[in-house]
PDB file of N, CA, C and O in Angstrom:
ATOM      1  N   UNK A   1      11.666 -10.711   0.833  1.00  0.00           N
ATOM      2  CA  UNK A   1      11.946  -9.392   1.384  1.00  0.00           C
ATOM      3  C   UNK A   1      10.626  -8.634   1.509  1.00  0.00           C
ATOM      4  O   UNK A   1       9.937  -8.412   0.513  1.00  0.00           O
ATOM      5  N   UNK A   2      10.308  -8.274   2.618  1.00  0.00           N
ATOM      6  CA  UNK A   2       9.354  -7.310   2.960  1.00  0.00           C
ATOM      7  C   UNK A   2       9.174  -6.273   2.078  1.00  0.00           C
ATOM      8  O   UNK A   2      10.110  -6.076   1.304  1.00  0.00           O
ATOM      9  N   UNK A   3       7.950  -5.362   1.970  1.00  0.00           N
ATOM     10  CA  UNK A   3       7.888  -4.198   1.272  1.00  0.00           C
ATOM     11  C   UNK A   3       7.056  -3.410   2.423  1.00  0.00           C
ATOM     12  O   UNK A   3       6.333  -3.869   3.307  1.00  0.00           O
ATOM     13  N   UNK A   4       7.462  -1.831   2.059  1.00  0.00           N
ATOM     14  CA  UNK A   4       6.274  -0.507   2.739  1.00  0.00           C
ATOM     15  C   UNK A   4       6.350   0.507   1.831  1.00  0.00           C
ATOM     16  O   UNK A   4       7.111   0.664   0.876  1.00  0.00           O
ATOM     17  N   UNK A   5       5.274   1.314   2.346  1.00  0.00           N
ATOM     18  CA  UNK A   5       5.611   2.777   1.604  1.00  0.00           C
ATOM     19  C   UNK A   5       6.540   3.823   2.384  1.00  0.00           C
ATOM     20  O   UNK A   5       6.784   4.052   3.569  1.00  0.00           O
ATOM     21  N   UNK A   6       6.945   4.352   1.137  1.00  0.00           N
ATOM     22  CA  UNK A   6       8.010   5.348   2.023  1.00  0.00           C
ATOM     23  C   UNK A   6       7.670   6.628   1.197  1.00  0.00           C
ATOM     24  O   UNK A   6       6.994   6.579   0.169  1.00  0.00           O
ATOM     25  N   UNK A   7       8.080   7.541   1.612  1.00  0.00           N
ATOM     26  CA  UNK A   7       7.829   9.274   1.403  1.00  0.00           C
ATOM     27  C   UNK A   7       9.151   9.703   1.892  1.00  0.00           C
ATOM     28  O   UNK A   7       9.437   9.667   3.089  1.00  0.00           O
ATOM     29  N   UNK A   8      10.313  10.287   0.571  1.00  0.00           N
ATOM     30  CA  UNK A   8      11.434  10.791   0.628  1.00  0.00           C
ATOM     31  C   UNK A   8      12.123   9.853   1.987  1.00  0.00           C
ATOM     32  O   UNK A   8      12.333  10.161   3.160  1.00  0.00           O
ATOM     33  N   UNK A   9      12.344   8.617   1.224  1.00  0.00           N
ATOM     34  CA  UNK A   9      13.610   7.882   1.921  1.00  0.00           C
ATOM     35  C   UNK A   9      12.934   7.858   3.587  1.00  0.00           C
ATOM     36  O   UNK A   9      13.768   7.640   4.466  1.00  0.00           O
ATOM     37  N   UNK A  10      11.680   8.041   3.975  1.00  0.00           N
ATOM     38  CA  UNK A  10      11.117   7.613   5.709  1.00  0.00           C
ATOM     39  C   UNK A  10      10.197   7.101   4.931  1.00  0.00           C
ATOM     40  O   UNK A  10       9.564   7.551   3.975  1.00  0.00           O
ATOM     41  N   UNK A  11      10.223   5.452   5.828  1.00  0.00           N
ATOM     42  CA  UNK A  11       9.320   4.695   5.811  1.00  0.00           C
ATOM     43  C   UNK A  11       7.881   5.030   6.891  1.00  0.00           C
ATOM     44  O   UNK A  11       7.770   5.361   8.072  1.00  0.00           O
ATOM     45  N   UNK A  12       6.883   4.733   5.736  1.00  0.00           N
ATOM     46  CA  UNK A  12       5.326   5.223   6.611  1.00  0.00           C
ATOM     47  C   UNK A  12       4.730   4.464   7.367  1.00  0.00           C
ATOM     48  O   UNK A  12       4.295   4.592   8.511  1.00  0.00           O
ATOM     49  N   UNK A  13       4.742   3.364   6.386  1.00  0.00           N
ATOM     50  CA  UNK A  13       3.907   2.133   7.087  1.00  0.00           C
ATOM     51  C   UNK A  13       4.767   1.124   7.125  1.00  0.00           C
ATOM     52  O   UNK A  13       5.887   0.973   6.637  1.00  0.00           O
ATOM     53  N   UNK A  14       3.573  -0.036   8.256  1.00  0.00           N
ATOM     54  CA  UNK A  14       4.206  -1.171   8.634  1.00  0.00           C
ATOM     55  C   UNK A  14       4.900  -2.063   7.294  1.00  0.00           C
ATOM     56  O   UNK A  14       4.546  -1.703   6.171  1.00  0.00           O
ATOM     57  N   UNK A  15       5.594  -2.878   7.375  1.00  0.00           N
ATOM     58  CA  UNK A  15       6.123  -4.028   6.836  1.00  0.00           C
ATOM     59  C   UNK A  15       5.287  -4.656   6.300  1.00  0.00           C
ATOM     60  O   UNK A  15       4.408  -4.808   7.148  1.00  0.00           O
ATOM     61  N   UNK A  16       4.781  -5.484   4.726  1.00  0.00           N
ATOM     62  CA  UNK A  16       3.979  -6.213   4.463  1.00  0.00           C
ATOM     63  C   UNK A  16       4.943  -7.273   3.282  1.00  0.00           C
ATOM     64  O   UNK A  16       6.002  -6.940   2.749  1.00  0.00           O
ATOM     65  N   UNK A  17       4.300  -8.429   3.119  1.00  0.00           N
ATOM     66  CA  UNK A  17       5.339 -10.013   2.726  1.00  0.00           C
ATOM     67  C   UNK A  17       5.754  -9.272   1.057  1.00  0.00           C
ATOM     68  O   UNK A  17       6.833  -9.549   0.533  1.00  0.00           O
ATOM     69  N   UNK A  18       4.895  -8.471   0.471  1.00  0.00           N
ATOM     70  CA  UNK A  18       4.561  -8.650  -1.218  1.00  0.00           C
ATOM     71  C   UNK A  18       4.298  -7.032  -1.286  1.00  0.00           C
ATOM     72  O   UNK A  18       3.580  -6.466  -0.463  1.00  0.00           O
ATOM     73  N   UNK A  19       4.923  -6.390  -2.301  1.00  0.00           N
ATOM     74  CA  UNK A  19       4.833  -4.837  -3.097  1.00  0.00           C
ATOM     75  C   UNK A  19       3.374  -4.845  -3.788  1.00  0.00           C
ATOM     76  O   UNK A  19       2.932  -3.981  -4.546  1.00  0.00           O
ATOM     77  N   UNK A  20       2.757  -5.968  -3.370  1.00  0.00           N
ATOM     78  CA  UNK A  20       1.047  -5.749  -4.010  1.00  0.00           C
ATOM     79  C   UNK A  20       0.186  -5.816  -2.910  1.00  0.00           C
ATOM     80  O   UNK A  20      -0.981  -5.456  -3.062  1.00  0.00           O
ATOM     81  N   UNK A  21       0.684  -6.327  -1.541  1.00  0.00           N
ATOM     82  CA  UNK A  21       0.081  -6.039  -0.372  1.00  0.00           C
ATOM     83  C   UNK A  21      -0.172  -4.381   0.025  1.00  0.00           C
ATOM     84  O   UNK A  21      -1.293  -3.874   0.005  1.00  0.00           O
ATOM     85  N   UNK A  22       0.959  -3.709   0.353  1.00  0.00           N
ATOM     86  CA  UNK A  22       1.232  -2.346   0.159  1.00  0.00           C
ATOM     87  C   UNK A  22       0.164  -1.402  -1.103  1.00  0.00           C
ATOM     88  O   UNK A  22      -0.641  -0.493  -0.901  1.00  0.00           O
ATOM     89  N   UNK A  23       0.475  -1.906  -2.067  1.00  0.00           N
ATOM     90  CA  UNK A  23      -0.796  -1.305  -3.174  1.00  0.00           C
ATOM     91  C   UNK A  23      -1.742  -1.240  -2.670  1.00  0.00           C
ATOM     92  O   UNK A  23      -2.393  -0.206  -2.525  1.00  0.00           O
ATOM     93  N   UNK A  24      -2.125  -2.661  -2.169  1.00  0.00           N
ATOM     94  CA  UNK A  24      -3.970  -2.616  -1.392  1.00  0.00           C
ATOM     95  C   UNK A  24      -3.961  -1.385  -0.259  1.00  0.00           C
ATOM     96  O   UNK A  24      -4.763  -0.454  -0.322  1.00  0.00           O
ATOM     97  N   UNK A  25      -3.160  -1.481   0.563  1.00  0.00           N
ATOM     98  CA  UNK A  25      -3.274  -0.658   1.793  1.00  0.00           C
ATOM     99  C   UNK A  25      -2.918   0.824   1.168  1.00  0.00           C
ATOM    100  O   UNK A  25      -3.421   1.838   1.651  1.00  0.00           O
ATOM    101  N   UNK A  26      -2.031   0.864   0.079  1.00  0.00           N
ATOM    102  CA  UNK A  26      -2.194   2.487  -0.079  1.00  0.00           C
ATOM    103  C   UNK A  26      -3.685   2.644  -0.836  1.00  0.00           C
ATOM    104  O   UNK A  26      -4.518   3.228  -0.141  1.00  0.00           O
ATOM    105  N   UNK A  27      -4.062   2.280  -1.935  1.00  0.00           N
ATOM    106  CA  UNK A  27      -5.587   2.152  -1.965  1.00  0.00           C
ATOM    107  C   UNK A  27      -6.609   2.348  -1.294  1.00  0.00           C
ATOM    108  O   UNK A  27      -7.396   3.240  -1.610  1.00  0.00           O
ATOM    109  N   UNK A  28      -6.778   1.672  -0.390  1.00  0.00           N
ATOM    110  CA  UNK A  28      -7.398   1.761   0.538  1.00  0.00           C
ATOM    111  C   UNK A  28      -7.334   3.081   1.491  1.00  0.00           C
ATOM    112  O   UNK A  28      -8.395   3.398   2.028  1.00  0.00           O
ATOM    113  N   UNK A  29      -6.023   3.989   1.783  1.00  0.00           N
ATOM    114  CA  UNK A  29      -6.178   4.641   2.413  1.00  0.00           C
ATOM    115  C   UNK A  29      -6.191   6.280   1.713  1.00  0.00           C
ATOM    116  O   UNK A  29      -5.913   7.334   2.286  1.00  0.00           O
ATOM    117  N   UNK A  30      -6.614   6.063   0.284  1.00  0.00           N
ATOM    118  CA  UNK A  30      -6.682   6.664  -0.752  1.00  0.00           C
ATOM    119  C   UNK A  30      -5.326   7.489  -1.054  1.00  0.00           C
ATOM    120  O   UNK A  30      -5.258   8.684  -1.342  1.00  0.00           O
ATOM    121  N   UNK A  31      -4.499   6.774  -0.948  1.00  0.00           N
ATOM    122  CA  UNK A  31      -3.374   7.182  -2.075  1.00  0.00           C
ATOM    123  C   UNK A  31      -2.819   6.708  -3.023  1.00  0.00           C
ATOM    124  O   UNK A  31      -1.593   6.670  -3.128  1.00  0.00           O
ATOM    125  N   UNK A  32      -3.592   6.287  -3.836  1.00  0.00           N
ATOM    126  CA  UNK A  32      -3.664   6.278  -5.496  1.00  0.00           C
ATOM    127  C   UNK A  32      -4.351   6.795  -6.060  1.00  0.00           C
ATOM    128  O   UNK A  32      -5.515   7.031  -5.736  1.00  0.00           O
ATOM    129  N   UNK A  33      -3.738   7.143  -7.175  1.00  0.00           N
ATOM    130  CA  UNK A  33      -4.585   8.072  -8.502  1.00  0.00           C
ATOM    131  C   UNK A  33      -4.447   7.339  -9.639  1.00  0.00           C
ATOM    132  O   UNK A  33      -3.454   6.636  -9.827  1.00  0.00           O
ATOM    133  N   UNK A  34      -5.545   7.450 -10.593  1.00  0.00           N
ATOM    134  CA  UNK A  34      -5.058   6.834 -11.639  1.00  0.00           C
ATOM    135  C   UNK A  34      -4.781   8.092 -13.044  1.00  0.00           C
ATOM    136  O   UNK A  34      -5.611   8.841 -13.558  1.00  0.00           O
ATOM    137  N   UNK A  35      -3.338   7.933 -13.345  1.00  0.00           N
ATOM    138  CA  UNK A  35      -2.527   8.797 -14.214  1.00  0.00           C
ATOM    139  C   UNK A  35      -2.820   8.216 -15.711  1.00  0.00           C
ATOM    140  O   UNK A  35      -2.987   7.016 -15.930  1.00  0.00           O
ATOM    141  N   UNK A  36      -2.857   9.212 -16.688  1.00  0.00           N
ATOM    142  CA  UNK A  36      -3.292   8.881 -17.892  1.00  0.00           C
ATOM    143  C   UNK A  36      -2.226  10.340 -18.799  1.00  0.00           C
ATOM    144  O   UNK A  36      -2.100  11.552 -18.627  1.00  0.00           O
ATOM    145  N   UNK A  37      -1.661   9.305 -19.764  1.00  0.00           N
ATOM    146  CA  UNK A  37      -0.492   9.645 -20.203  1.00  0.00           C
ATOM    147  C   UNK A  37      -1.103   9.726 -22.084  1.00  0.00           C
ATOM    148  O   UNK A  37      -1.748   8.817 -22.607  1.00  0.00           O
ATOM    149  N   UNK A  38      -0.805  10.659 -22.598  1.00  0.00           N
ATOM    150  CA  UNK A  38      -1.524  10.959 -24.046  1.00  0.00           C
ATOM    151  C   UNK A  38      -1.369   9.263 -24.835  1.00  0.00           C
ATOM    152  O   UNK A  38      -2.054   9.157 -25.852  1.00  0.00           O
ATOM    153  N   UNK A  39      -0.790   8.369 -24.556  1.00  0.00           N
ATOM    154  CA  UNK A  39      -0.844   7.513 -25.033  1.00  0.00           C
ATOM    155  C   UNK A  39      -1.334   5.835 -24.643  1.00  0.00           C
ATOM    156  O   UNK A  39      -1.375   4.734 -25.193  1.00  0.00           O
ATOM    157  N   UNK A  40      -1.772   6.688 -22.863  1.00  0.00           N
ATOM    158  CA  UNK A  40      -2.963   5.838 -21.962  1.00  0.00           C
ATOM    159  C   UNK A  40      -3.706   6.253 -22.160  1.00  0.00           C
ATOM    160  O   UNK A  40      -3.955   6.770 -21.071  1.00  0.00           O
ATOM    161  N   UNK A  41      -4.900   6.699 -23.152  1.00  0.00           N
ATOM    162  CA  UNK A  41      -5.597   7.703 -22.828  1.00  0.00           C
ATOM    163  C   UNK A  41      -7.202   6.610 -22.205  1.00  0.00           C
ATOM    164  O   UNK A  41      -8.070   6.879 -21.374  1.00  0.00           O
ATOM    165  N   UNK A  42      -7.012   5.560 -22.955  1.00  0.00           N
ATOM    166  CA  UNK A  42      -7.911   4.839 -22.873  1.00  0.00           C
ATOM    167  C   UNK A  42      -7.571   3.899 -21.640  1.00  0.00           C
ATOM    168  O   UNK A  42      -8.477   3.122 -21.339  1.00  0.00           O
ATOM    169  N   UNK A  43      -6.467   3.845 -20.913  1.00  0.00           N
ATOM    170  CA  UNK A  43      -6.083   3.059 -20.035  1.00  0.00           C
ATOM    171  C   UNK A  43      -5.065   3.346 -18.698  1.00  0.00           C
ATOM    172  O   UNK A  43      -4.016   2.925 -18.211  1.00  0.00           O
ATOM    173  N   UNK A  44      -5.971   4.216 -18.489  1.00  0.00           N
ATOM    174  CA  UNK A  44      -5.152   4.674 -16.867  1.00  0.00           C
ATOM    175  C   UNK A  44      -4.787   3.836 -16.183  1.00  0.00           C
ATOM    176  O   UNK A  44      -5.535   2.922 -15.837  1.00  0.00           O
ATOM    177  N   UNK A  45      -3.095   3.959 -15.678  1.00  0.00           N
ATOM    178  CA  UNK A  45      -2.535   3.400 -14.240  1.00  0.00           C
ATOM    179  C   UNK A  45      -2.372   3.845 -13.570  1.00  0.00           C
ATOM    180  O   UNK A  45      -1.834   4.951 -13.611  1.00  0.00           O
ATOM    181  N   UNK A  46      -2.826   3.116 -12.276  1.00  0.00           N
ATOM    182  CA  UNK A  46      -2.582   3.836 -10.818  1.00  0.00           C
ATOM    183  C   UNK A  46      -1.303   4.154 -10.383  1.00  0.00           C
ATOM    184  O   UNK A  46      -0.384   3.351 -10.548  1.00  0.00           O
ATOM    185  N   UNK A  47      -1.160   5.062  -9.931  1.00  0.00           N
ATOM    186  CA  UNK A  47       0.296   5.668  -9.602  1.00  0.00           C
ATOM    187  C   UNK A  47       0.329   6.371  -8.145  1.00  0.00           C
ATOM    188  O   UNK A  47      -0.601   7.142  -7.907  1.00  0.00           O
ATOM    189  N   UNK A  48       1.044   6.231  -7.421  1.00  0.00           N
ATOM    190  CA  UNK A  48       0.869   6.551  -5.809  1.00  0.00           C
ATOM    191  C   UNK A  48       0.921   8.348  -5.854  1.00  0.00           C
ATOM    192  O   UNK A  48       1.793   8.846  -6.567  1.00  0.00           O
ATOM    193  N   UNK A  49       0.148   9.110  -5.223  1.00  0.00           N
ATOM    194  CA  UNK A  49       0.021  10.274  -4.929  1.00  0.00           C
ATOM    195  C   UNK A  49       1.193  10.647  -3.907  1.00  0.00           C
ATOM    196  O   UNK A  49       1.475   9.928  -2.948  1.00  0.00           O
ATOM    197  N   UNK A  50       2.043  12.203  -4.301  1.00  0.00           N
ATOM    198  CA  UNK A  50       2.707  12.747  -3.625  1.00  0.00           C
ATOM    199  C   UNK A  50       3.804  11.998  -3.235  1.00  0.00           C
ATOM    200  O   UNK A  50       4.270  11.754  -2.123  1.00  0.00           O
ATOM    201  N   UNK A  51       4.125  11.682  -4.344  1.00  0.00           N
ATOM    202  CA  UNK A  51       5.972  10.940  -4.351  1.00  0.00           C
ATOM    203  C   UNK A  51       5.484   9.954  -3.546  1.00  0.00           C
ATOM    204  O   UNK A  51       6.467   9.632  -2.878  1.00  0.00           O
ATOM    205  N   UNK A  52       4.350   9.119  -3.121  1.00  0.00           N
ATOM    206  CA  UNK A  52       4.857   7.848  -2.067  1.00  0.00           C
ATOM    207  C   UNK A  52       5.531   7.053  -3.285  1.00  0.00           C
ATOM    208  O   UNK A  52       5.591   7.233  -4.501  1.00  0.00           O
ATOM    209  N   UNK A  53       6.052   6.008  -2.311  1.00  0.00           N
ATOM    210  CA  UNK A  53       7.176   4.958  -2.964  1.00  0.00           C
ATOM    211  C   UNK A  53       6.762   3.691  -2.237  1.00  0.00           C
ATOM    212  O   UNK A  53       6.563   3.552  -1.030  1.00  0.00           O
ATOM    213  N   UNK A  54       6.674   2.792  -3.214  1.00  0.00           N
ATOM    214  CA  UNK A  54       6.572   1.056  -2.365  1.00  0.00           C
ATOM    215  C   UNK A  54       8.307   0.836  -2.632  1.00  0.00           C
ATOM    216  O   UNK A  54       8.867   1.325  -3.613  1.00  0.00           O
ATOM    217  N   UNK A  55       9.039   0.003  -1.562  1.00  0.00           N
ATOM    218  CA  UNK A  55       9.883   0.220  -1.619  1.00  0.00           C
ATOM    219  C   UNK A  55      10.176  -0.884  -0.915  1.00  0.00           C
ATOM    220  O   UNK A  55       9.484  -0.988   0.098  1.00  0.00           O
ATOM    221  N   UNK A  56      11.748  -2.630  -1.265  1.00  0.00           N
ATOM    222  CA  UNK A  56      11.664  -3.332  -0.082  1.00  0.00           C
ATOM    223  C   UNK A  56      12.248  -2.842   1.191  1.00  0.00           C
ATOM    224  O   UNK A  56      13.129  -1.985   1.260  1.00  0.00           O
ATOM    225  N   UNK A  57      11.692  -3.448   2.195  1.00  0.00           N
ATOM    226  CA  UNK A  57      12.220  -3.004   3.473  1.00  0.00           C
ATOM    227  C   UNK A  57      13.121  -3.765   4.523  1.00  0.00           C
ATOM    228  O   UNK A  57      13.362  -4.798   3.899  1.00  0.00           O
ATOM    229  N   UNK A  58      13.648  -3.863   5.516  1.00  0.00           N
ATOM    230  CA  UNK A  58      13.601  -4.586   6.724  1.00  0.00           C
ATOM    231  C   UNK A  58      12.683  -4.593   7.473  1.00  0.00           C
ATOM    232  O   UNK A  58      12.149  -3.486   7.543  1.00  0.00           O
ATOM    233  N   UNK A  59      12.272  -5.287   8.036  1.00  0.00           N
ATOM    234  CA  UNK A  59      10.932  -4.985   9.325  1.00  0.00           C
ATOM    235  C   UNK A  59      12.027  -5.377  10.750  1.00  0.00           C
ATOM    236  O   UNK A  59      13.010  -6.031  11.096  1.00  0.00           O
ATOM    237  N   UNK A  60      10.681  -4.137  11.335  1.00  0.00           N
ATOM    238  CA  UNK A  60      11.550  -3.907  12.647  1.00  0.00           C
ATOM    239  C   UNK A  60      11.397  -5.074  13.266  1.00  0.00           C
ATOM    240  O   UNK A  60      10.740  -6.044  12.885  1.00  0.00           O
ATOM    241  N   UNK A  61      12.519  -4.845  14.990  1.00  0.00           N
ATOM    242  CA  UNK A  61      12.473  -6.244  14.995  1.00  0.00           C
ATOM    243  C   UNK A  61      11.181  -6.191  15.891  1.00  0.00           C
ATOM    244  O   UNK A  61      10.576  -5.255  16.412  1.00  0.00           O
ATOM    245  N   UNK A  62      10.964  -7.745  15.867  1.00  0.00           N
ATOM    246  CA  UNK A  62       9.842  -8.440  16.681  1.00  0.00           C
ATOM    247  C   UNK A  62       8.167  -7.850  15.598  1.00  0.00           C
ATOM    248  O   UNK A  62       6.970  -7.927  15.875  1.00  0.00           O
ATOM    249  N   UNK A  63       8.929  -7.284  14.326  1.00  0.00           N
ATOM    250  CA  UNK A  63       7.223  -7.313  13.569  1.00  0.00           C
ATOM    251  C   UNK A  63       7.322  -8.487  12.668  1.00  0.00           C
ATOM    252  O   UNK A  63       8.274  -9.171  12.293  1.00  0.00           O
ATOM    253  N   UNK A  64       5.938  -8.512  12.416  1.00  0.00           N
ATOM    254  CA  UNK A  64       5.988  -9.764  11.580  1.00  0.00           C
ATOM    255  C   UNK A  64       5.127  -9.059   9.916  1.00  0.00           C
ATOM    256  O   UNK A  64       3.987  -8.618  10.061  1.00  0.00           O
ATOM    257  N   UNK A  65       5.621  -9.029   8.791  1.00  0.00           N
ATOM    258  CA  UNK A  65       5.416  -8.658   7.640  1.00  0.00           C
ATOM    259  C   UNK A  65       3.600  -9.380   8.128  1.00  0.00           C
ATOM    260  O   UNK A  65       2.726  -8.768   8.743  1.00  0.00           O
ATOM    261  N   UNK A  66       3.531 -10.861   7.571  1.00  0.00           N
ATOM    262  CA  UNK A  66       2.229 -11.792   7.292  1.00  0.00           C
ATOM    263  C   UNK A  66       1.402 -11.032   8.524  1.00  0.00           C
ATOM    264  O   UNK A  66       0.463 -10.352   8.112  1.00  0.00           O
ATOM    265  N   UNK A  67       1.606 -11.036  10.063  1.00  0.00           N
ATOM    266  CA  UNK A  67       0.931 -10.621  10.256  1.00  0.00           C
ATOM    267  C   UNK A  67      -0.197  -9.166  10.244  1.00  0.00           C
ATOM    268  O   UNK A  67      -1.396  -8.905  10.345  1.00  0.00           O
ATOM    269  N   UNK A  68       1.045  -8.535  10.059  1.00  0.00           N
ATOM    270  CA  UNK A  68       0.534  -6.914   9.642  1.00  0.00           C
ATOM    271  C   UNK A  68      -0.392  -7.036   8.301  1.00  0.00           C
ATOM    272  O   UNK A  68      -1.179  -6.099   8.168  1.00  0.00           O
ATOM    273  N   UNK A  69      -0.427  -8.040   7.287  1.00  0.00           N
ATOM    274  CA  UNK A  69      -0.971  -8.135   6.587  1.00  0.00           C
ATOM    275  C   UNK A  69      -2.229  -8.875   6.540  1.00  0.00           C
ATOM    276  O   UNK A  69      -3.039  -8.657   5.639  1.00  0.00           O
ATOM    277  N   UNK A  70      -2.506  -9.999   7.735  1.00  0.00           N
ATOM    278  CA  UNK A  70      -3.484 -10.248   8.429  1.00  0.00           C
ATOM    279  C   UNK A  70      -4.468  -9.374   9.420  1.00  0.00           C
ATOM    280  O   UNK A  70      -5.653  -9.691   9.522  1.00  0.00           O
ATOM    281  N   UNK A  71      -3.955  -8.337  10.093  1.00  0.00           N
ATOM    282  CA  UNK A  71      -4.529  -7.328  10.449  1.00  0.00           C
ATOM    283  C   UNK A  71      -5.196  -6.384  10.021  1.00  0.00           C
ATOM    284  O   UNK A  71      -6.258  -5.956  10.472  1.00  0.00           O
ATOM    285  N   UNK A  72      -4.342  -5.863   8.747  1.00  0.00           N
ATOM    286  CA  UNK A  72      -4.725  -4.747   7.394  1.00  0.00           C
ATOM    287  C   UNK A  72      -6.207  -5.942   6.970  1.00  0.00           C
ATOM    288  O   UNK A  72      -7.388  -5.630   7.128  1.00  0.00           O
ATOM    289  N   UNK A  73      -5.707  -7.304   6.420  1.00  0.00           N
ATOM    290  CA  UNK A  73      -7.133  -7.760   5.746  1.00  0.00           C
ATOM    291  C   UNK A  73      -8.411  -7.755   6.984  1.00  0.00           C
ATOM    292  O   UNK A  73      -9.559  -7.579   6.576  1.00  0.00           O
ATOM    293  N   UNK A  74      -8.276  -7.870   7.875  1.00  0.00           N
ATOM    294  CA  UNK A  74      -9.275  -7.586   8.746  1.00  0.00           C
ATOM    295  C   UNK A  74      -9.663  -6.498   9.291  1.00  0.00           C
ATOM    296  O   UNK A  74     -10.882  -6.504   9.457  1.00  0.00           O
ATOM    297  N   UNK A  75      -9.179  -5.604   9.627  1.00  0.00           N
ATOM    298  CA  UNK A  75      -9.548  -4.320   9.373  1.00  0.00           C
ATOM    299  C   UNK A  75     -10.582  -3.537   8.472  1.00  0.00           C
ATOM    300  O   UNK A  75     -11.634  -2.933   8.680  1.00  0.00           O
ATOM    301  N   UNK A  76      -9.670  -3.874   7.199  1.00  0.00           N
ATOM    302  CA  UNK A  76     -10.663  -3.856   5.684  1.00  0.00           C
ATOM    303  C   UNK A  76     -11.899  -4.327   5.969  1.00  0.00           C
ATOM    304  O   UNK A  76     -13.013  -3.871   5.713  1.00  0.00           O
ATOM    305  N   UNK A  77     -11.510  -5.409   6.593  1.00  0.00           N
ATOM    306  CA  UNK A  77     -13.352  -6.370   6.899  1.00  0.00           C
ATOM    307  C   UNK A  77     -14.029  -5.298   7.587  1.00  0.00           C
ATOM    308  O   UNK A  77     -15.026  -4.671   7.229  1.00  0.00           O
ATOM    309  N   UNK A  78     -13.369  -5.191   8.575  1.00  0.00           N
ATOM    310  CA  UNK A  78     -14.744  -4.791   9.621  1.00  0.00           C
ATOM    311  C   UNK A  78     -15.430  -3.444   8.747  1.00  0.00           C
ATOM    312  O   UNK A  78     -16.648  -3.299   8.638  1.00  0.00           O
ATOM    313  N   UNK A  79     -14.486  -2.563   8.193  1.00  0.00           N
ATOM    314  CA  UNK A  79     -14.591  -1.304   7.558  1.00  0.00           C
ATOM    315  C   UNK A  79     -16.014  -1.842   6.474  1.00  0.00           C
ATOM    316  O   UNK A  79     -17.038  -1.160   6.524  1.00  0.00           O
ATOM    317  N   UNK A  80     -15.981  -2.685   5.835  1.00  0.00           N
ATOM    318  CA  UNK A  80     -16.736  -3.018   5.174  1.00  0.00           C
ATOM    319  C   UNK A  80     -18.227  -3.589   5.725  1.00  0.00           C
ATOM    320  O   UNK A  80     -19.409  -3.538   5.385  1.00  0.00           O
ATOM    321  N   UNK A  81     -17.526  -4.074   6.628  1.00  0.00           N
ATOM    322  CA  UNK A  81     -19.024  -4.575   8.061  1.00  0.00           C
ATOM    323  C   UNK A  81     -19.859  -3.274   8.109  1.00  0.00           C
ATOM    324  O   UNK A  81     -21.027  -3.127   7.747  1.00  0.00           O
ATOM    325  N   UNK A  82     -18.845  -2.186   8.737  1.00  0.00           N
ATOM    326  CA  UNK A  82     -19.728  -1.182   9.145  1.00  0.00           C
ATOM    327  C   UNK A  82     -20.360   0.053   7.924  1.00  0.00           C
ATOM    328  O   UNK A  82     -21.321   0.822   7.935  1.00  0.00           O
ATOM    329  N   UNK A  83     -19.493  -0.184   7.143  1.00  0.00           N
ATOM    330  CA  UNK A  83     -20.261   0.586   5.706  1.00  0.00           C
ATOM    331  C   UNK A  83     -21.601   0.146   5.645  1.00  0.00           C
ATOM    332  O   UNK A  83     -22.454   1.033   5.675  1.00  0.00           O
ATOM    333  N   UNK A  84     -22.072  -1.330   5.547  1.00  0.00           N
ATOM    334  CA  UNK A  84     -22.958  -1.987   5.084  1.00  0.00           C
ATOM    335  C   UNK A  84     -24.244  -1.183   6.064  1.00  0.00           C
ATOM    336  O   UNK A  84     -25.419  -1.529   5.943  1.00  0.00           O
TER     337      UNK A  84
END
């Protein structure tokens, strides 16, 4: 089953295969924070900013989860190409 992020029950983004694909891409588009709880104090987890939600999905038709996730990893690339 596919996963995306969603914000109050509307899905944001595309379809991706794995709920740890989605992590990368919210990461990446800086929505994670890392939350520290009096008894994390030494060990913050990332937690999605402003109620997003990874959540499984359907993908619409004619998308393909793998590929959207082949696109996102290349993307990332080039982003990193042109930082350099």
């Amino acid at each position: 089953m596919p996963y995306a992020l969603f914000s109050n029950n509307d899905r944001l983004s595309k379809a991706y295969p794995t709920e740890a694909d989605v992590w990368k891409i919210a990461r990446r588009s800086g929505l994670v924070v890392d939350a520290v709880s009096d008894e994390e104090t030494a060990h913050p987890r990332p937690v999605l900013d402003n109620d997003y939600e990874i959540k499984p999905c359907q993908a619409e038709p004619n998308e393909d989860p793998a590929r959207n996730k082949a696109e996102a990893e290349r993307d990332a690339k080039l982003e990193l190409e042109w930082a350099s």
